[in-house]
N, C-alpha and C positions, 0 to 999 in steps of 0.2 A: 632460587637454588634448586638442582634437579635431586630430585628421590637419590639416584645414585653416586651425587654428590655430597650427600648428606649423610647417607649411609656409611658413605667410605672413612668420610672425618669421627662419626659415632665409633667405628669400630679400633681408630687410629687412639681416640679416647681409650676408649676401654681398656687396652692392652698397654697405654703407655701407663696408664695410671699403676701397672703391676711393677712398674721399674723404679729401680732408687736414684740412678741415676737423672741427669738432667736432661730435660727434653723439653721441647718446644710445640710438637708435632700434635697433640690435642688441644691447642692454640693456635695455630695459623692456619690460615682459609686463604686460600691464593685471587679469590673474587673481591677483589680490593681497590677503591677508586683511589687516586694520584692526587689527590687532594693536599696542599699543606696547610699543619696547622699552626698556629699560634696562642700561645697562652700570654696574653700582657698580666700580672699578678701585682696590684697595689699594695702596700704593709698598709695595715690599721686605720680602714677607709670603711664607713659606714654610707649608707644611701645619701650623703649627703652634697647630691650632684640636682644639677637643674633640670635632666631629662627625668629625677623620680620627684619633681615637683619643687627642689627648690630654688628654682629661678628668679625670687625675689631678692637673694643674698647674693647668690656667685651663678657664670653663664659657663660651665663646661661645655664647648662648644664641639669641641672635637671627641669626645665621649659622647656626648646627645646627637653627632653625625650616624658613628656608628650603629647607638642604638636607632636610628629614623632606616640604617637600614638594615639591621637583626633583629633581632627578638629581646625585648629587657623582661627579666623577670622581678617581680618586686615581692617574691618569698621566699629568696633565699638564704641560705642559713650555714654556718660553718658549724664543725662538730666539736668544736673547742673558743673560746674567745682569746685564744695566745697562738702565736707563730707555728711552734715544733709541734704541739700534738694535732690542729690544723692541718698543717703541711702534710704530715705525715699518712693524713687518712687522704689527702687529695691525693696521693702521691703513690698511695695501695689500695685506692680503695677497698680500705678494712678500717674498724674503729681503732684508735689510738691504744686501746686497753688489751688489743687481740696481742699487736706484737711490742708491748711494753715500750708506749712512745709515751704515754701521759702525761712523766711528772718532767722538770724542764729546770735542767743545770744550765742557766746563763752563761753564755761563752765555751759552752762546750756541745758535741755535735752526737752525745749520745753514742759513741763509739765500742760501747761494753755492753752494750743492747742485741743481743740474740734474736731476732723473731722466727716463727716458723716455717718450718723449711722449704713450704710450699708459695711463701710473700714474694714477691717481687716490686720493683718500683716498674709500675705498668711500662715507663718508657723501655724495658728489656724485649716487651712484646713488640712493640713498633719499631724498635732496632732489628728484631727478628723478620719482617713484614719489609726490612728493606729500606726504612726512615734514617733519615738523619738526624738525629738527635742533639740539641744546643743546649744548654742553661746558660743563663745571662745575669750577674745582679753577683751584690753580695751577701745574697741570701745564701745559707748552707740548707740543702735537702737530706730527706732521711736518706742514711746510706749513699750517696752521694760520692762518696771516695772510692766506690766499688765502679772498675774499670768497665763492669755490664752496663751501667744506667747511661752515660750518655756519651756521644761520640768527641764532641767539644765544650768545654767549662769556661767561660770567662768572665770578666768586670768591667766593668762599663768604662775602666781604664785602658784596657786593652784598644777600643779604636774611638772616634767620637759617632762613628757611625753605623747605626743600629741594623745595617745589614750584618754586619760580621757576626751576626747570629746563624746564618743562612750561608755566605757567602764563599764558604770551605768545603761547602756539602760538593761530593762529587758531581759532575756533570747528569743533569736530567733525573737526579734521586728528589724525591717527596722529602720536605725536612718536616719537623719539629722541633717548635721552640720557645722555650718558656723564658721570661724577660719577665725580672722584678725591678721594678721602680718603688724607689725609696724615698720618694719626695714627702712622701705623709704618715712616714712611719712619727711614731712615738716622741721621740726625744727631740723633731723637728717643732712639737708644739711648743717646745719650752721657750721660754725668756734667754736672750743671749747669753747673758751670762752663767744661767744654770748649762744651755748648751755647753759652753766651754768646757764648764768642769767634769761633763759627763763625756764628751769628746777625751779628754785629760785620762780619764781614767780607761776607755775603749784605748787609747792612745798610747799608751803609757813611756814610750820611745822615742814618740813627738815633740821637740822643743816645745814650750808655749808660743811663741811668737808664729810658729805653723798652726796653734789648734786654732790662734787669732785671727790669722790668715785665714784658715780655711773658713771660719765662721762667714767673717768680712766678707768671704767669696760668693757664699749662700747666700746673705742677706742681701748682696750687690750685683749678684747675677742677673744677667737680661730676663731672664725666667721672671723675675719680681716686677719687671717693669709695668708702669700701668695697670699693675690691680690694685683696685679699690675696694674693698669691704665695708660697706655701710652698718655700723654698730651696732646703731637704731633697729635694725630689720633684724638681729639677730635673738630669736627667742627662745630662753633656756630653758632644758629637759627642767620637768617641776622637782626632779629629784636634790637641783641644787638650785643655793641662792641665788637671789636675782643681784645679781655684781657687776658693776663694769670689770672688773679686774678678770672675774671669771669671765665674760664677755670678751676680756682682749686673748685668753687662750683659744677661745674660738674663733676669735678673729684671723691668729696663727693658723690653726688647722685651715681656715678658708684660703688664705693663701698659699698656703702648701698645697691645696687642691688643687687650685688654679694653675700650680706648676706642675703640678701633676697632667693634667690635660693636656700641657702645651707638651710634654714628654709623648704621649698618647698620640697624638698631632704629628709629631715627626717619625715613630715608629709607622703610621697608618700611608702617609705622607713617601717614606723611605719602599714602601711595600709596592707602589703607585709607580714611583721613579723605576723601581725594579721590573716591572710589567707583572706583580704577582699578586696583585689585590684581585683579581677576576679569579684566582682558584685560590686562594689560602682562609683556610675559618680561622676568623677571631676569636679568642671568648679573653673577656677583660672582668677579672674580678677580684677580690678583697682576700687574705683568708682568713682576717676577722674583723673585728667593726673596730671605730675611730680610738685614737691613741689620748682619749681624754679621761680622768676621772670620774667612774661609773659607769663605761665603756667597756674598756677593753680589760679584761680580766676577768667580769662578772658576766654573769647566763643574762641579764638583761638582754633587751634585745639589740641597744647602745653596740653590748661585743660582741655578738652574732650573727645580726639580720648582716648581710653584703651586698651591692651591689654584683649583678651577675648580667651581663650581657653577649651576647655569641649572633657574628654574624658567619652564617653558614651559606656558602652560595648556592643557590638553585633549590635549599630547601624550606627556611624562614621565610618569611612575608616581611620586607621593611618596614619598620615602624611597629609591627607587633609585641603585646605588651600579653606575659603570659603569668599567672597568680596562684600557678601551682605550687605547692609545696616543693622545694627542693633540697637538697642539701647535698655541701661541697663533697662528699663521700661518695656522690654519684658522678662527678666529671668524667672520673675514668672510665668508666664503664659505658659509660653515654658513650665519649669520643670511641672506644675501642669499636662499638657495635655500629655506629656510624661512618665506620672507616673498614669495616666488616672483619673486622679482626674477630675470634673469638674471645669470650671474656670467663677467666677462668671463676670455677667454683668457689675460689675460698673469699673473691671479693662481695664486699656487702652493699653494696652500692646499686642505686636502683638505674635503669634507664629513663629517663627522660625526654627524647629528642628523638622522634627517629621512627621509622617503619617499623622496629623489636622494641617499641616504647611499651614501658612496663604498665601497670596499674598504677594510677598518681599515689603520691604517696597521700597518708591520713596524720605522721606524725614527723618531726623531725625529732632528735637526740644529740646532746648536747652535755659536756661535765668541763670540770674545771678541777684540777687534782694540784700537786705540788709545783710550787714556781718559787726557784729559787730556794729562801729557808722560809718562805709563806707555805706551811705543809695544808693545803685546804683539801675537801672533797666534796662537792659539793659538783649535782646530778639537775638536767631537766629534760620534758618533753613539752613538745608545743605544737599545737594543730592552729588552722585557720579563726578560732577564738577564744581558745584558755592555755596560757604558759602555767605549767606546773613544776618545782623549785623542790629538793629536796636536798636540803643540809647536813650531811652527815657530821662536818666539825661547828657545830652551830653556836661553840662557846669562841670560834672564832672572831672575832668582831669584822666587821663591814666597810671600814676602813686599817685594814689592817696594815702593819707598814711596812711600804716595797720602796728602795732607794728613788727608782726616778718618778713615782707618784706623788712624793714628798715634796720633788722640788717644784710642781707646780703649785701657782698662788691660788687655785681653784680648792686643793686640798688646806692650806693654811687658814681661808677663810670657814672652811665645813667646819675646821675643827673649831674657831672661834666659835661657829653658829652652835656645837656642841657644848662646848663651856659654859654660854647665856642663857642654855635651855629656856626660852623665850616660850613662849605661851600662843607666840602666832605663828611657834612651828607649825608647818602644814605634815601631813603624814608623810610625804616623800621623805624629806631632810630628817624625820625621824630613823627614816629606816637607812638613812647614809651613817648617821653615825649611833647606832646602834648596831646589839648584838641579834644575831642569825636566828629566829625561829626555824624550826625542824623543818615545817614545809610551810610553802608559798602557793597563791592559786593566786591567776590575775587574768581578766576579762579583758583578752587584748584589744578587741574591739574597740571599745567603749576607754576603757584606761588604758594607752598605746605608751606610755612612762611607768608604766608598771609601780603604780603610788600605791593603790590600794589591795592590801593582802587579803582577799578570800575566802581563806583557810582559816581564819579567824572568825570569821561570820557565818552563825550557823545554816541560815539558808542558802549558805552553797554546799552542802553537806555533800548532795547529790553528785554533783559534780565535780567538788572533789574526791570523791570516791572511785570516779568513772578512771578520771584521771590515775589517781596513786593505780588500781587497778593495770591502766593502759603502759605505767612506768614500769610499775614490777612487769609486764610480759617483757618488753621492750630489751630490761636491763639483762632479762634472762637468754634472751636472744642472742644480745651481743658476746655474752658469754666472755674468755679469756679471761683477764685479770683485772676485772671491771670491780672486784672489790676483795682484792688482794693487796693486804698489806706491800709495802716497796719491797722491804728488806728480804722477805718470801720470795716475791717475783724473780726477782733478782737472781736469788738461788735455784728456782724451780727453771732461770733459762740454761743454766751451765748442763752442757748435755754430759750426762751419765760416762764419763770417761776419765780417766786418767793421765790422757793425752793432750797435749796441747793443739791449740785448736787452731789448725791450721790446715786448710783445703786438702786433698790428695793431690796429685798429678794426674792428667788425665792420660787414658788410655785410648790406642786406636786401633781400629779392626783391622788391618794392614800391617807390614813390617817395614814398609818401604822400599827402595832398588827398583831396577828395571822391568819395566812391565811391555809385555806385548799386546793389553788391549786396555781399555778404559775402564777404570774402576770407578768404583762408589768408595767413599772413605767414612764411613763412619767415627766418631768420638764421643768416649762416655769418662763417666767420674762416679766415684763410687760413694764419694761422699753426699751424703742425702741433701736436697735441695739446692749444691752446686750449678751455679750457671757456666756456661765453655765459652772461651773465646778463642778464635782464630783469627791467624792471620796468613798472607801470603810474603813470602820474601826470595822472589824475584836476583840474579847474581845483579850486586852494585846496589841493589836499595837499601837503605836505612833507614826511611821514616814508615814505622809501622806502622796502620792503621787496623785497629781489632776489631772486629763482624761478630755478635753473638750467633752462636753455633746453634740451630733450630731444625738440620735435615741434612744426610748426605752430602759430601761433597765429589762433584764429578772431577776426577784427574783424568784428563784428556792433556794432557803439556806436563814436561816438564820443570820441576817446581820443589821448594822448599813451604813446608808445612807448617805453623808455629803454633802453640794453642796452652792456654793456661784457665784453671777453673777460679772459682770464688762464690764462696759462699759464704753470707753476709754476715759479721762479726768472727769471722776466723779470720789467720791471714791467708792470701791469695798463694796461692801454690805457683811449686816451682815452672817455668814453661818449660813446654815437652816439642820437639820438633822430628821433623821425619822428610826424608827428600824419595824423591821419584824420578825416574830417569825414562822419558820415554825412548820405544827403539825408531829408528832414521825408518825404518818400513813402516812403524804405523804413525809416525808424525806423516810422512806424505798422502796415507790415504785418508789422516783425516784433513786435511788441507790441502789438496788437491781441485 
């Protein structure tokens, strides 16, 4: 990039950052490669694929393609081990705690949650840059109902075929598109019949003889055909019993993998048929670990470490295998700077990837706060050799009880193993069904099941010192409301008003009418942190399509103007429209 283009964007900075209004313009860098990309995003999938070495159980074959020709990383790490507060930092990169995504009401999408006025869901900046933007899945993203974040929303009901992620995007625009596959989420490990009933109650409008049906569907779909799981080969975390019964929930998750793949396989597959695999980057990953008991919930690494893979053309090496510390808070900012977008200040996220790749990181951070009426909080950091665990509700107990935990027989057995307090407990199984010590140190190295605690033995004094030392900077860092009671937060987002909170209408530098030369149209909102939307409406069109508002719009033609703001937890303001009439003299001279 030239000194004078650098220059130009520095000072574009400066001067926007004095404005309340919403703007784009110290974000967009017009030096932008037409790359598309894709996010494939698995629920509650842990490294447990045959390209990071488990190839003795199950052959993900079309995920192990991938990675033979991207990059796999085998440290990567989500900053939550649950869905929403996950999602939500991949999605801003910023910590969960900055814009009060942490704690996590089941079935509801966090719609009373304010965050600061400068967050956005990063897809705003690549809608701004000109992308096409999809979501796919029945996954819900943070703020997600806000008309700025994506161009098209759908479910996997909408067509059988996974272009219709893509396939709406206007002629010759770059897309983006994120596609969640749900084959390995949580509640697919269960035993049929626990299925049902938890279907029954997601369902609750459903006859029974549909939630039957739909089970019967899964279990008898071509997806299940020909995989075999061998039992024998499957060897359990030391944290739980050695069980067949717990052996057959992992047997589940293995074949929910497996279906998982062959999903992966046809999206990769569908990208090929399309002629768009030579320029679209992949990145296919988890946004927390495996949906089993002792997993997913907890800082282990069971519910954090993820699967992260990204093939990027022309700049990975296939088959490369990279052991940097990562974590999902940095996706954003990697893709943004890798597609040359600028990447604004308030994200936390490091770069990874790329000619502006940051310093690797030394730590990842990671917490687990309120889920559900389980009100926990409970904090860690983890470098390349020591996870360190810090309990702030530590009268918690470690099995604590969360409705669809319960219905697996992995958890019925723990708790017998509890009741017979047996004498050939090994230290794992102590620590499953016991209560929370304050802090945890664990030599992942050497102990990769995180059995034995550290922080209880005095010669690791040192190091855990080093560690509590490296949390406290860390947590200080992240700042926000990283230990702010709820009910506090809550209050401290309601901004200072009496008004009900709902966007302004936006304002234009124009009044509209006939013009005898070509204008600039600019559009602002006075409301802080507001994002704009326009659109054009052409006489006889109907179907609007919204453009986030990021620079000037040139009126050379005659035209109808439409544009409405939104800023995230108000409601969306009124739309504001304005027409323009060119004169028949300067239509010819500019079409001539």
């Amino acid at each position: 990039m030239s000194y004078r283009k650098l220059l130009i964007i520095s000072l574009i900075a400066i001067f926007s950052c004095q404005k309340k209004e919403s703007t784009y313009e110290n974000i967009v860098v017009t030096e932008k490669k037409k790359l598309n990309v894709i996010w494939i995003i698995a629920e509650d999938l842990s490294p447990d694929l045959s390209c990071y070495g488990n190839n003795g159980i199950i052959n993900t074959k079309n995920i192990d393609q991938l990675a033979q020709q991207g990059m796999l990383f085998n440290n990567a790490f989500s900053t939550s081990p649950y869905g929403e507060p996950s999602r939500s930092a991949i999605f801003t990169g910023t910590y969960p705690h900055v814009i009060g995504m942490q704690h996590v009401d089941p079935g509801s999408n966090n719609t009373n949650i304010i965050p600061p006025a400068d967050v956005k869901v990063f897809t705003e900046y690549l809608r701004a840059n000109g992308y096409y933007c999809s979501l796919r899945g029945n996954t819900s993203v943070p703020f997600s109902e806000a008309a700025t974040t994506w161009d098209q929303i759908s479910s996997p009901s909408d067509s059988n075929e996974y272009r219709y992620a893509w396939e709406n995007r206007p002629k010759e625009t770059p897309f983006f598109s994120t596609i969640y596959l749900s084959q390995t989420e949580e509640k697919y490990n269960l035993p049929e019949k626990e299925l049902e009933e938890v279907l029954s109650k997601e369902y609750p409008d459903l006859p029974k003889s549909e939630i039957l049906a739909l089970v019967k569907n899964i279990s008898e779909s071509p997806e299940f055909a020909n995989i075999e799981i061998d039992k024998k080969k499957i060897k359990l975390p030391g944290y739980l019993a050695n069980s067949n019964k717990i052996k057959d929930d992992f047997v589940r998750m293995y074949i929910n993998i497996k279906r998982l793949d062959n999903q992966v396989g046809n999206i990769l597959q569908q990208l090929k048929t399309d002629e768009l695999d030579k320029n679209t980057v992949v990145f296919f990953f988890s946004e927390n670990g495996r949906g089993l008991p002792g997993s997913k919930r907890w800082l282990y690494d069971g519910g954090i470490q993820v699967p992260l893979i990204i093939k990027f053309p022309g700049v990975t090496h296939g088959g490369a295998v990279n052991s940097q510390l990562v974590s999902l808070i940095d996706l954003a900012p990697t893709l943004l700077s890798n597609l040359d977008i600028r990447i604004p200040e308030y994200m936390q996220g490091l770069v990874f990837l790329g000619k502006r790749k940051h310093p690797t990181r030394d730590y990842i951070f990671a917490a687990r706060d309120r889920i559900g009426e389980a009100d926990e909080k409970l904090r860690c950091i983890r470098n390349e050799k020591f996870k360190y665990i810090r309990n702030y509700t530590k009268e918690a107990p470690f099995d604590e009880p969360f409705d669809i935990l319960d219905r697996f027989p992995t958890v019925e057995i723990m708790k017998n193993v509890k009741k017979r307090k047996t004498t050939k407990q090994n230290e794992g199984l102590v620590k499953f069904t016991s209560k929370k010590t304050t802090e945890e140190l664990y030599d992942i190295k050497n102990d990769p099941n995180e059995l034995v605690n550290l922080a209880e033995r005095d010669y690791f004094l040192d190091d855990l010192a080093a560690m509590r030392k490296e949390y406290n900077r860390l947590e200080n860092e992240i700042g926000g409301f990283i230990n702010t009671p709820e009910d506090e937060m809550r209050k401290a987002m309601e901004p200072d008003s009496e008004y009900e909170l709902i966007t302004e209408s936006p304002s234009f530098s124009q009044e509209g009418g006939d013009l005898e030369t070509p204008i600039d149209l600019s559009i602002s909102c006075s409301t802080a942190g507001a994002s704009i939307l326009y659109a054009y409406l052409p006489d006889g069109e109907t179907d609007i399509h919204w453009k986030v508002y990021h620079e000037p719009i040139l009126i050379d033609q005659s035209c109808t103007i439409l544009s409405k703001a939104i800023r995230y937890g108000f409601e969306e303001s009124a739309i504001k429209s304005i027409s323009f009439k060119i004169s028949n003299e300067l239509s010819a001279k500019l079409y001539q």
